[in-house]
Backbone as CSV, one residue per row, in Angstrom:
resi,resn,N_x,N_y,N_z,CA_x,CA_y,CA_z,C_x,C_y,C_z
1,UNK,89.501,116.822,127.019,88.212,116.397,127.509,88.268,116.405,129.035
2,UNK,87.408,117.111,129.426,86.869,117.607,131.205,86.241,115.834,131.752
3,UNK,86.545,115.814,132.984,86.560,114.955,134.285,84.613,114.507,133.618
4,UNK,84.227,115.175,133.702,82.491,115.432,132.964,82.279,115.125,132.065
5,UNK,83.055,115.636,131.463,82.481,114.937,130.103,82.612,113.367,129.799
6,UNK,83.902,113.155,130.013,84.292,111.385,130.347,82.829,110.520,130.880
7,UNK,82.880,111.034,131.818,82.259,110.329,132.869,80.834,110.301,132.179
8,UNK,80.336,111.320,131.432,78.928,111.908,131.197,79.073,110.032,129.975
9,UNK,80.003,110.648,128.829,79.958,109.739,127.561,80.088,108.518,128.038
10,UNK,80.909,108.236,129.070,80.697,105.987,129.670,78.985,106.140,130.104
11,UNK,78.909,106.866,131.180,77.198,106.334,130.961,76.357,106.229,129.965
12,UNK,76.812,107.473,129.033,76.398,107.353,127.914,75.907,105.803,127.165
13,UNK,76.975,105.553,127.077,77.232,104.596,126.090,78.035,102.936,126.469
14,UNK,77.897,103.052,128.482,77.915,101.563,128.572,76.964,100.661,128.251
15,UNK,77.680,99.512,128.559,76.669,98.120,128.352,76.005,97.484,129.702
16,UNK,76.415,97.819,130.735,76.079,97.633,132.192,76.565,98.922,133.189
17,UNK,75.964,98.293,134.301,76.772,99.428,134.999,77.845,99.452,135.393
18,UNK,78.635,98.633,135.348,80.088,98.423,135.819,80.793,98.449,134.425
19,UNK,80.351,98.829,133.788,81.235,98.948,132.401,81.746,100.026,132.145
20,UNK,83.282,99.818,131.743,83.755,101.288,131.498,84.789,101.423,130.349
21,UNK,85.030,100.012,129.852,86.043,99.875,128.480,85.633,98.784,127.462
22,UNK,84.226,98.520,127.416,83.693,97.812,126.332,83.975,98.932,125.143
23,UNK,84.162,98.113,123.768,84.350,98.503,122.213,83.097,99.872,122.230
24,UNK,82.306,99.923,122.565,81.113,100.958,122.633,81.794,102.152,123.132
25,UNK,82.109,102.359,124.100,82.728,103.191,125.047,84.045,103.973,124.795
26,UNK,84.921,102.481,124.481,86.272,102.856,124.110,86.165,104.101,122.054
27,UNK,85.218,103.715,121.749,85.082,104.190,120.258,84.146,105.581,120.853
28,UNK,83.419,105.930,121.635,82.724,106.800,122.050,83.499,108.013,122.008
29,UNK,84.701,107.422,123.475,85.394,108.556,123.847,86.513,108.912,122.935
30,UNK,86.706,107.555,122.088,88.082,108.566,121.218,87.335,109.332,120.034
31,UNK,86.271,109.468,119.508,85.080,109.538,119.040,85.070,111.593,119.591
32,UNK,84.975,111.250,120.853,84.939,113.316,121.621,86.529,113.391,121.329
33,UNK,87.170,112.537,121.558,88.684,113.285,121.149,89.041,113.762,119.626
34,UNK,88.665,113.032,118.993,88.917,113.163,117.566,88.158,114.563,117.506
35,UNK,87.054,114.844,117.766,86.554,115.901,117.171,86.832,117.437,118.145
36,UNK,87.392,116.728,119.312,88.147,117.896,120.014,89.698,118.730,118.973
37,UNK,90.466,117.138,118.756,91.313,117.502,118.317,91.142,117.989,116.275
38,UNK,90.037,117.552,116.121,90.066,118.110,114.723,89.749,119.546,114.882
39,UNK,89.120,120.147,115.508,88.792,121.843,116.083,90.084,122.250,116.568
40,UNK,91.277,121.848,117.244,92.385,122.460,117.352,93.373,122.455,115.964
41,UNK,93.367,121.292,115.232,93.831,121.108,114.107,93.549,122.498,113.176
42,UNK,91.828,122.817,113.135,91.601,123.621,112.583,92.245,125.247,112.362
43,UNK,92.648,125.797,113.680,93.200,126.783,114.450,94.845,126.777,113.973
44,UNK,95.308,125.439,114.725,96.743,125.423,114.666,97.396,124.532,113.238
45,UNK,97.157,124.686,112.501,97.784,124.102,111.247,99.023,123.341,110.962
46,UNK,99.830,123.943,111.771,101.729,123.717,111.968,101.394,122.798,113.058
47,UNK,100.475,122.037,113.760,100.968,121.310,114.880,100.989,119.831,114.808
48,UNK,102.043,119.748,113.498,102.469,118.351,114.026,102.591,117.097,114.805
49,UNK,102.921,117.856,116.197,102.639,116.739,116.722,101.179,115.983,117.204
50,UNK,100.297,117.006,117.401,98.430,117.199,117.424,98.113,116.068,116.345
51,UNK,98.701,116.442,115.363,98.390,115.823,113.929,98.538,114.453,114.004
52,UNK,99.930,114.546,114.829,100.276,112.605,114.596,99.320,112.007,115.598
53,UNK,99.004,112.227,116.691,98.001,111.584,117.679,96.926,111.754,117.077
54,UNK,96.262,112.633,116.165,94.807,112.659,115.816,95.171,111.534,114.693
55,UNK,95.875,111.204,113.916,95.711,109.793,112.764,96.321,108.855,113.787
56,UNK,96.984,108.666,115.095,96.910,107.559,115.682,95.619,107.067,116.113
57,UNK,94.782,108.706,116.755,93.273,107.937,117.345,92.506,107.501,116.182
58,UNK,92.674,107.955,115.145,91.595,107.909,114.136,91.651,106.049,113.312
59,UNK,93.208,105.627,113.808,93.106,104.421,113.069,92.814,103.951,114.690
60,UNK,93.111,103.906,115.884,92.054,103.035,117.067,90.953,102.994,116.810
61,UNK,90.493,104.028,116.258,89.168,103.861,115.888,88.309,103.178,115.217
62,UNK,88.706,102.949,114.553,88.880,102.201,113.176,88.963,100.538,113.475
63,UNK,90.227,100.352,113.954,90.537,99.256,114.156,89.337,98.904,115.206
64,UNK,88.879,99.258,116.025,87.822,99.015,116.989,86.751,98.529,116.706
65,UNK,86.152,99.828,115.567,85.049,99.539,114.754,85.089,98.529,113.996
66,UNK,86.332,97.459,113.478,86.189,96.672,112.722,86.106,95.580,113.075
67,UNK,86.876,95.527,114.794,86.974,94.522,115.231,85.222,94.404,115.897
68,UNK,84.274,94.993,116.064,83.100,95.021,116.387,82.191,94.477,115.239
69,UNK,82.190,95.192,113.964,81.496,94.699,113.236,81.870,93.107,112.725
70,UNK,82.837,92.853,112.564,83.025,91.022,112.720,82.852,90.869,113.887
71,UNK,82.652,91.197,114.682,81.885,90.051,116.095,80.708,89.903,116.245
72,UNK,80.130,91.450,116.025,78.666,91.717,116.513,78.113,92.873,115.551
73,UNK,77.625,92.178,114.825,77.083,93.571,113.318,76.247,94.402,114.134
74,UNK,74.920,94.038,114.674,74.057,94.224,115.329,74.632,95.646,116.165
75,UNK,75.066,95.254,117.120,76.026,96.480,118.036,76.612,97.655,117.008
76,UNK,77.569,97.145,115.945,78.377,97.766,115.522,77.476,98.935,114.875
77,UNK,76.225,98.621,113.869,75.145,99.429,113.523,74.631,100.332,114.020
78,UNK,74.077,99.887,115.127,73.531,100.554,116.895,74.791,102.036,116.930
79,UNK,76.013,101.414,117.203,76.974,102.502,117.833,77.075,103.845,116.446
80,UNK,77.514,102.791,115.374,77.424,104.322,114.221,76.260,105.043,113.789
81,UNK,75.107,104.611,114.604,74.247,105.461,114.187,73.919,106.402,115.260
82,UNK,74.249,105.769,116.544,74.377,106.676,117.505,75.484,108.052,117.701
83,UNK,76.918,107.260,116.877,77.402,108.295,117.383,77.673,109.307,116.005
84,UNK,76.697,108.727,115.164,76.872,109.550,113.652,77.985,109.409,112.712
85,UNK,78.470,108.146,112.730,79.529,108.169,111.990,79.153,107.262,110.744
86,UNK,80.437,107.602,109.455,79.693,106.890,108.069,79.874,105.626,108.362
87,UNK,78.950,104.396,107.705,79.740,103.150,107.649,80.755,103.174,106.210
């Protein structure tokens, strides 16, 4: 993920303007990684090690999203529908 794109997805998807690692944000961007790295996955099959960081981001993810929806359902709703993901 490009200097741009980062930068593009926190505005995206802060909560203020000085925000740059609220649960929104942090699930956003691993959110473009995951689907960066599932398109290389696709290509490179044998790459192991790709593989182990894409099920490390995929349970941050996770864990993020869960820790959101017990705090704040409201938000947590908001973000998966924004960023298209199943509940």
């Amino acid at each position: 993920m490009d200097k741009e794109t980062k930068t593009q997805t926190i505005k995206e998807f802060q909560r203020s303007s000085e925000d740059v690692g609220s649960c929104e944000v942090q699930v956003a961007l691993l959110t473009k990684r995951i689907l960066e790295l599932t398109e290389h996955m696709k290509v490179n099959k044998k790459d192991h090690s790709s593989r182990r960081g894409l099920v490390a981001m995929v349970n941050n993810r996770r864990r993020l999203l869960q820790y959101l929806q017990s705090t704040d359902n409201a938000r947590y709703v908001t973000l998966i529908k924004r960023l298209g993901l199943r509940r």
